[in-house]
ChimeraX commands (.cxc) that place a marker at each C-alpha (Angstrom):
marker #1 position -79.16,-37.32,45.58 radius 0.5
marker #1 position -76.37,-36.94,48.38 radius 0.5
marker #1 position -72.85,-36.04,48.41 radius 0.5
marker #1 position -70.85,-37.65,51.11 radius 0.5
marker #1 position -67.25,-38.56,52.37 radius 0.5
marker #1 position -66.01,-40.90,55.03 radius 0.5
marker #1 position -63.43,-38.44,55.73 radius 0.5
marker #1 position -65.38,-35.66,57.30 radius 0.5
marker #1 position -69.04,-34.95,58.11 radius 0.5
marker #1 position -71.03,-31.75,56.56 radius 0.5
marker #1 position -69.87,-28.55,58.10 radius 0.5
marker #1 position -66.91,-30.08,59.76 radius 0.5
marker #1 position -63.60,-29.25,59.16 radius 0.5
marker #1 position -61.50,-30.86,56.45 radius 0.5
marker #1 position -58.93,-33.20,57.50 radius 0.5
marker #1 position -55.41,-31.51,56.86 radius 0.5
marker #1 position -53.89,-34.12,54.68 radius 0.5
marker #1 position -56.51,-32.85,51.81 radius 0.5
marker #1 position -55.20,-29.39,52.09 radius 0.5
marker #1 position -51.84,-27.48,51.04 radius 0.5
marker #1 position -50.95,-28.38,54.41 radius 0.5
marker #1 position -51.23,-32.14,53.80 radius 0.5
marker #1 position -50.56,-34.36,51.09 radius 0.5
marker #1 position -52.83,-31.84,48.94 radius 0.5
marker #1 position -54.67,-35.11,48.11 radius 0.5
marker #1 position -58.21,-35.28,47.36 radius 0.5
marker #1 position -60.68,-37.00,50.30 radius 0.5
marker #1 position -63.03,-39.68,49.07 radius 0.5
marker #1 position -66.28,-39.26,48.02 radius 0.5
marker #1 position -69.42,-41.18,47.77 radius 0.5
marker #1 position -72.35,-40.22,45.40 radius 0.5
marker #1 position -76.08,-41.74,46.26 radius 0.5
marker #1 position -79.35,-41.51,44.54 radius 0.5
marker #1 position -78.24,-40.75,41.37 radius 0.5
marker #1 position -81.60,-40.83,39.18 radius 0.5
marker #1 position -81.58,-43.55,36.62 radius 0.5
marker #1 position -82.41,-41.23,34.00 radius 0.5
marker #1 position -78.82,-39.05,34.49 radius 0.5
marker #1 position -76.43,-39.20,30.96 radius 0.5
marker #1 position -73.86,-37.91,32.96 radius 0.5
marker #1 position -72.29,-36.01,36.09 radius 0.5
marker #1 position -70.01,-32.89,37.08 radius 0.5
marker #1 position -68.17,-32.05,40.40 radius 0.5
marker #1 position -67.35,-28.48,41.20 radius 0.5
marker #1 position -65.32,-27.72,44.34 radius 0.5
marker #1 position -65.47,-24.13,45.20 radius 0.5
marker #1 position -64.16,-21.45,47.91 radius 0.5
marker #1 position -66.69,-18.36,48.19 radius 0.5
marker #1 position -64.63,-17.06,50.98 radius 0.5
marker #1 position -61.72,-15.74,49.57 radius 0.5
marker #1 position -60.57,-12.08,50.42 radius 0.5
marker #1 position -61.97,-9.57,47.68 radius 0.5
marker #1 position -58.54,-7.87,47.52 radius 0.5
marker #1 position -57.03,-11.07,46.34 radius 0.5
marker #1 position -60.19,-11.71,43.88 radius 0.5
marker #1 position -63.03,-9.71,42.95 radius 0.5
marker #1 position -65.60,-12.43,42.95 radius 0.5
marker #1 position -64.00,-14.06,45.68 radius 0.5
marker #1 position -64.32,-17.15,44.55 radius 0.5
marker #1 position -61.49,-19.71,44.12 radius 0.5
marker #1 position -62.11,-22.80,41.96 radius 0.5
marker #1 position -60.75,-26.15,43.32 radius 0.5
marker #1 position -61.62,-28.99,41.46 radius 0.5
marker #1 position -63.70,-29.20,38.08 radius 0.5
marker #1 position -64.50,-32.40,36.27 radius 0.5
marker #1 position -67.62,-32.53,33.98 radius 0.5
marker #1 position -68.93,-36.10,31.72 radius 0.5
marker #1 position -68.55,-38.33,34.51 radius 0.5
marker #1 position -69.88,-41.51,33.98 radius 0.5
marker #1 position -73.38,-41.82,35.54 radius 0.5
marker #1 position -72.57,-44.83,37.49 radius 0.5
marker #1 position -69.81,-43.20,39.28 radius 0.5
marker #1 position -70.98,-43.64,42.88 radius 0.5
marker #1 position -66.99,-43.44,44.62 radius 0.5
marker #1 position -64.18,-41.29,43.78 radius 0.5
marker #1 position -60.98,-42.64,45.85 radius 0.5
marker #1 position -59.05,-40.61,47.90 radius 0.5
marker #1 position -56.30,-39.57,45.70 radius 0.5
marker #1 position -57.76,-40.19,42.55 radius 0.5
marker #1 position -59.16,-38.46,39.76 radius 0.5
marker #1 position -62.61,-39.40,38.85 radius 0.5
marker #1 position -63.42,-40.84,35.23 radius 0.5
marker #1 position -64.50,-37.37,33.23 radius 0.5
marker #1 position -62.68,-34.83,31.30 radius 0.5
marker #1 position -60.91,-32.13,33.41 radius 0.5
marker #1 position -61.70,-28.95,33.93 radius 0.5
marker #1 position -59.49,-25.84,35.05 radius 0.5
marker #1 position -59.27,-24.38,38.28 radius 0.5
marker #1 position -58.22,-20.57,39.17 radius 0.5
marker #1 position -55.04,-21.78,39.69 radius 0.5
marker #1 position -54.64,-22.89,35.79 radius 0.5
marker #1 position -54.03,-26.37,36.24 radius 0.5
marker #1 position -56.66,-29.56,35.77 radius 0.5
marker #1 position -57.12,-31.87,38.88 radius 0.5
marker #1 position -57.72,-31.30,42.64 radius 0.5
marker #1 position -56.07,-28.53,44.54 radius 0.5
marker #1 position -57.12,-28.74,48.03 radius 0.5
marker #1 position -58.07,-26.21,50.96 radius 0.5
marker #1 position -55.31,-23.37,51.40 radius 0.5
marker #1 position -56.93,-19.73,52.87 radius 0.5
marker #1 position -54.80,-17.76,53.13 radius 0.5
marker #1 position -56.39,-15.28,55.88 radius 0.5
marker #1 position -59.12,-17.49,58.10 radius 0.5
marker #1 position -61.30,-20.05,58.35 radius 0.5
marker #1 position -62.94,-20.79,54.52 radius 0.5
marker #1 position -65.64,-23.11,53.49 radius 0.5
marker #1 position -65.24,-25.40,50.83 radius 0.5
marker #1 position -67.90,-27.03,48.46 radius 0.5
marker #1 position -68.05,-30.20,46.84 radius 0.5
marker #1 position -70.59,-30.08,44.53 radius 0.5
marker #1 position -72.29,-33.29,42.01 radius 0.5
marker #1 position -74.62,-31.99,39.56 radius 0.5
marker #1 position -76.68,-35.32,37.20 radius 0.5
marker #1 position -77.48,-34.36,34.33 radius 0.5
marker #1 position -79.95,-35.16,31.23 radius 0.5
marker #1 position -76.95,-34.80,28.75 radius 0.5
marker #1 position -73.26,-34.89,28.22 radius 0.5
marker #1 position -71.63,-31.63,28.01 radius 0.5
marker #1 position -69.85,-30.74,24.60 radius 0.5
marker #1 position -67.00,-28.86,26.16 radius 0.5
marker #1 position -63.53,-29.32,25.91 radius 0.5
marker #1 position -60.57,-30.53,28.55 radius 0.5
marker #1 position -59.44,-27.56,30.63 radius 0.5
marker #1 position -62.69,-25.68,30.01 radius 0.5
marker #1 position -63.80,-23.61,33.27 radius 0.5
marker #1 position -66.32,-23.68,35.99 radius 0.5
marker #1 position -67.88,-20.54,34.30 radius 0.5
marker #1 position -68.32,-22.73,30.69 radius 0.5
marker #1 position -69.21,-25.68,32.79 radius 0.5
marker #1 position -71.72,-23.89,34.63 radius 0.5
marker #1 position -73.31,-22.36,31.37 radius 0.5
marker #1 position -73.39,-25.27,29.93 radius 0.5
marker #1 position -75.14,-27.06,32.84 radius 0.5
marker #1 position -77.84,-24.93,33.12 radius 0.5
marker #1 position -81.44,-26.14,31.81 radius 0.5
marker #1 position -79.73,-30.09,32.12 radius 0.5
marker #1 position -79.74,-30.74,36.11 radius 0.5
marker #1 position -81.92,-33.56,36.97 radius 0.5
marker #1 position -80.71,-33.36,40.86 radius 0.5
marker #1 position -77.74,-32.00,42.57 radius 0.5
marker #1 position -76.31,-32.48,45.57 radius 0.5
marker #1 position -72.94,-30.82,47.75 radius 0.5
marker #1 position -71.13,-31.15,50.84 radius 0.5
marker #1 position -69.60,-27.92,52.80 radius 0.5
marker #1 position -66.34,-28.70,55.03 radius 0.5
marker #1 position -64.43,-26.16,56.84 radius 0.5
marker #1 position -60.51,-25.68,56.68 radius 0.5
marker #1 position -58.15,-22.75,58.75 radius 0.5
marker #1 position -54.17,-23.01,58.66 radius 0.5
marker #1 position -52.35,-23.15,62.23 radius 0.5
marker #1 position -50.39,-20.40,62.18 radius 0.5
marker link #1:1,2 radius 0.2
marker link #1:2,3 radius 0.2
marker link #1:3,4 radius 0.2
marker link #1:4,5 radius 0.2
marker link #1:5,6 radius 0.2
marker link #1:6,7 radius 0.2
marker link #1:7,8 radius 0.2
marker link #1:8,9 radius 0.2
marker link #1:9,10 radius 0.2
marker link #1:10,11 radius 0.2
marker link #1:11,12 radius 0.2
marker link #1:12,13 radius 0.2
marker link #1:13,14 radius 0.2
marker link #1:14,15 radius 0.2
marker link #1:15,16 radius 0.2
marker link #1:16,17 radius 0.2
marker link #1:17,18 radius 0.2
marker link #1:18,19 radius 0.2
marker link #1:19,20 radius 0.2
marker link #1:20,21 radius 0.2
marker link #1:21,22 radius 0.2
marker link #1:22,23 radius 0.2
marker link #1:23,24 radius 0.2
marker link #1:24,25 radius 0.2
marker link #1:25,26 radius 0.2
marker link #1:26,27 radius 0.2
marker link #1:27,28 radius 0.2
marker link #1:28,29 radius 0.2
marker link #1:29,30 radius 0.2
marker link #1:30,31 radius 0.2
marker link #1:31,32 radius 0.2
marker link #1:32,33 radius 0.2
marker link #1:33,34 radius 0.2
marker link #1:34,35 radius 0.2
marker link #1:35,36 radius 0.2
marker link #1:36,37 radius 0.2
marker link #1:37,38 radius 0.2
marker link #1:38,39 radius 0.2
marker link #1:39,40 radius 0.2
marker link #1:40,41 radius 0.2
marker link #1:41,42 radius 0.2
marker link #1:42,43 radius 0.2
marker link #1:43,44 radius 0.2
marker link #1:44,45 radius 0.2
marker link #1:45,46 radius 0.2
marker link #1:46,47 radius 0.2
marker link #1:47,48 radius 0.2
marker link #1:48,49 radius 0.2
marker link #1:49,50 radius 0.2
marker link #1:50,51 radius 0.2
marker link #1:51,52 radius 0.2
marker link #1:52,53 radius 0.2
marker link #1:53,54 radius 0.2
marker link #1:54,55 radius 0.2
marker link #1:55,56 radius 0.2
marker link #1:56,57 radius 0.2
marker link #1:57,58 radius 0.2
marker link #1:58,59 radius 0.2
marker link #1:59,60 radius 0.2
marker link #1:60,61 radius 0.2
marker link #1:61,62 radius 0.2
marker link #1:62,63 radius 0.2
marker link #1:63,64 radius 0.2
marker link #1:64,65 radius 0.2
marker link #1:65,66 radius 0.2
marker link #1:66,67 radius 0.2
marker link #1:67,68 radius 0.2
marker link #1:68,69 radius 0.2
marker link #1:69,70 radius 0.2
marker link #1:70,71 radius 0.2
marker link #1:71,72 radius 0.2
marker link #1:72,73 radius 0.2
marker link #1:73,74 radius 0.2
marker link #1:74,75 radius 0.2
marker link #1:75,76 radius 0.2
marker link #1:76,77 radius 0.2
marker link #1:77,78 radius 0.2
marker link #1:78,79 radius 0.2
marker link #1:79,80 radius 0.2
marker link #1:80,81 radius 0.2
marker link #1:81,82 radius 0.2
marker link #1:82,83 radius 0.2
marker link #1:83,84 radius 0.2
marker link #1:84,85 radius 0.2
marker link #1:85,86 radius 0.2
marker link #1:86,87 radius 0.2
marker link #1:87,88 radius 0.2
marker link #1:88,89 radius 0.2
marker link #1:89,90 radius 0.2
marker link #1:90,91 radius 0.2
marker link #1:91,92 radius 0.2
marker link #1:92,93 radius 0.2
marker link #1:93,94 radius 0.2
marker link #1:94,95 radius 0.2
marker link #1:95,96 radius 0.2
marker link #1:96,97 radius 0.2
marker link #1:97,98 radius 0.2
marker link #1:98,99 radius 0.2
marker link #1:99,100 radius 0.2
marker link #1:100,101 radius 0.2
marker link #1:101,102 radius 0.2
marker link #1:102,103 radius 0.2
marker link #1:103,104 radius 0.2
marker link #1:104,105 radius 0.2
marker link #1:105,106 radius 0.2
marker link #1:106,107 radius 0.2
marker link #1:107,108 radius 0.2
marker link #1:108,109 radius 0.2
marker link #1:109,110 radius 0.2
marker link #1:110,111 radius 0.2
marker link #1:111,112 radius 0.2
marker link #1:112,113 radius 0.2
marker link #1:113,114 radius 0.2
marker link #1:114,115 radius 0.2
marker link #1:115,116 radius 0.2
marker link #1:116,117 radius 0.2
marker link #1:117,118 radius 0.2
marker link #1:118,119 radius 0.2
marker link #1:119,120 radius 0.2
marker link #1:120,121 radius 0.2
marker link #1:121,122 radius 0.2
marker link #1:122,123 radius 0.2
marker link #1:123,124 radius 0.2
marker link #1:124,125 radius 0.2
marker link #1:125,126 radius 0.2
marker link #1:126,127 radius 0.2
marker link #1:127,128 radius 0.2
marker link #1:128,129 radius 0.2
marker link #1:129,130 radius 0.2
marker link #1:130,131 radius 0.2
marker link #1:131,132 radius 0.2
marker link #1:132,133 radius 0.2
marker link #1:133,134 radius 0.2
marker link #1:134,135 radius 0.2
marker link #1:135,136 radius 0.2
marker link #1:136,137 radius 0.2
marker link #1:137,138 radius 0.2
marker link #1:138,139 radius 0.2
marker link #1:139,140 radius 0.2
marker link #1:140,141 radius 0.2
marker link #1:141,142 radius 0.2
marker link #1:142,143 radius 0.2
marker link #1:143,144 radius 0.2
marker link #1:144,145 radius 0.2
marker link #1:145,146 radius 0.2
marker link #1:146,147 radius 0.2
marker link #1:147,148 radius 0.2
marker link #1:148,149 radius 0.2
marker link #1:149,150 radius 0.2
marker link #1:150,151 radius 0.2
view
């Protein structure tokens, strides 16, 4: 399975439009090789480089959306894919793009196919998500970009 976007290349940096500096929008994606067996998929997009004094795991939740339709192979820029929504660590549903507040911070989209459809409800979290998830990935895939603020 691969994780891709016409917007940026792996390890690149993120366009600024997709970022608190831009139109905060989300960059299009494209989802290949999903096996034929999958009930259903999740996205995750995560920030492991946040500064420790600002959060103890230093981890900031962007985007979670979990029962996607297994078929999904393109989500728009700008769009929210078909799926129920999950919450990010800022406490709202939907995409919040790329906004460090120190440095240069890498970003992770992340597609997980599954064998099953998770019984979780709207606005559950990347922590229930990722519980739920486990024992149920078929094949994952993800995509690292880059993003720093101009100062």
């Amino acid at each position: 399975m691969k994780l891709t976007s016409s917007a940026f290349k792996p390890g690149e940096r993120i366009p600024s439009i997709y970022t608190c500096d831009g139109d905060n929008v989300n960059p299009p994606l494209e989802i290949t090789g999903v096996p034929h067996e999958a009930e259903s998929l999740v996205l995750i997009m995560e920030d492991p480089d946040v500064p420790r004094h600002l959060r103890e795991d230093g981890m900031w939740d962007h985007w979670v959306v979990f029962n996607m339709p297994p078929d999904t192979r393109t989500i728009e820029e700008n769009t929210e894919p078909d799926g129920i929504p999950g919450i990010g660590t800022n406490g709202k549903t939907g995409y919040f793009g790329p906004c460090p507040p120190d440095r240069e911070h890498r970003y992770f989209f992340k597609v997980f196919a599954l064998d099953t459809r998770l019984d979780l409800p709207e606005k559950s979290t990347k922590a229930d998500v990722e519980t739920a998830l486990a024992g149920h990935v078929l094949f994952h895939a993800e995509l690292m970009g880059t993003y720093e603020r101009n100062s």
